[in-house]
N, C-alpha and C positions, 0 to 999 in steps of 0.2 A: 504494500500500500504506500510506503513511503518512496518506494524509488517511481509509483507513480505519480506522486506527486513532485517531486523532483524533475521528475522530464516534462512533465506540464509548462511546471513554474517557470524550465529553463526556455521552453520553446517560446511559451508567451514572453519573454523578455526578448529573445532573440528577434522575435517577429515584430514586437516594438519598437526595438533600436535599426530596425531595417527598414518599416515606414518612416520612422523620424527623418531615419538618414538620408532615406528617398525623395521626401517631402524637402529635408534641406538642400537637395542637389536640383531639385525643380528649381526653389529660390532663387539659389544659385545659379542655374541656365537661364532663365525670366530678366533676373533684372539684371545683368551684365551690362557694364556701360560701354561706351562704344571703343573706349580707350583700350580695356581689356580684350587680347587676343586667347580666342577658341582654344588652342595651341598649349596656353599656359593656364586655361582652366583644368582640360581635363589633364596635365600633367599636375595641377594639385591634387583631382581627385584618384588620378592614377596614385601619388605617395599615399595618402588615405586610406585609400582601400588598401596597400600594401602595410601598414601599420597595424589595420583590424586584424589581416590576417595572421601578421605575424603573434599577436594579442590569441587569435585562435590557435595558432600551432605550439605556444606556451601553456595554455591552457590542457590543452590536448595532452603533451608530454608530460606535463604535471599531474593529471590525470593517469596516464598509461604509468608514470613511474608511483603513483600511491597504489593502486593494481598490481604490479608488481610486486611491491616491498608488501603488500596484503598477503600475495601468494606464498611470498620469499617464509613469513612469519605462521603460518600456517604448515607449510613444509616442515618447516623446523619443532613446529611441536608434535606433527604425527611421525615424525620421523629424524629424533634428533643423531643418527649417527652418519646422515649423509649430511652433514651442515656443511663441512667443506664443498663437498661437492658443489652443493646448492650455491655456497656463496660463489663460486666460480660462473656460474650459470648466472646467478644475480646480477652481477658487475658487467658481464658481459652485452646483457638485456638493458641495463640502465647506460650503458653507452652507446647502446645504438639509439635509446629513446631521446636523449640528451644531443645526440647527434643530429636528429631530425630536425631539434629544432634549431641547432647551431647554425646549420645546412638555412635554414629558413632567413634567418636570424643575416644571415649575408650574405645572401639571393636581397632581402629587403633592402638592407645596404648599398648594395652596387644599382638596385634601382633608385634609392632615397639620393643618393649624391652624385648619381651618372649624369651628365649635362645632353 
């Protein structure tokens, strides 16, 4: 019951912050004054949207590494005599997770400060 309220909660927030967002980019195309070039609009909302998503692939990994470290801790009490094992499995899964979003993280970058 509670993780369905949880995915609820998250969708209606998500779905909220995507009409706001949406609504504020109409704003933003309507009233453009004449001085401001097309060109450097949506190269602001192109950094934007690469911001958010970087905001989602942190989230994401922070998520996939609390799932982890759930599984890692739960191994370990049904079965404490492979904990070496495990922690080797552990570290190796929290590096790739950690990675993704590194990976994200400057992909964003070289688009945030590419001219």
């Amino acid at each position: 019951m509670n993780r369905k309220i949880l995915v609820i909660t998250t969708a209606i927030i998500i779905l909220t912050m995507v009409v706001i967002f949406a609504n504020e980019a109409t704003n933003i195309v309507t009233d453009v004054p004449k001085t401001v070039n097309s060109v450097e609009l949506s190269d602001k909302l192109f950094k934007a949207l690469s911001i958010a998503g970087l905001g989602f692939a942190a989230g994401g990994g922070a998520a996939g590494i609390g799932l982890l470290s759930k599984a890692f801790i739960e191994g370990i009490y049904r079965n404490p005599e492979t904990t070496n094992k495990m922690l080797v499995w552990y570290f190796i899964a929290f590096a790739l997770i950690e990675a993704q979003v590194l990976y994200t993280l400057f992909f964003v970058f070289q688009l945030f400060f590419a001219k």
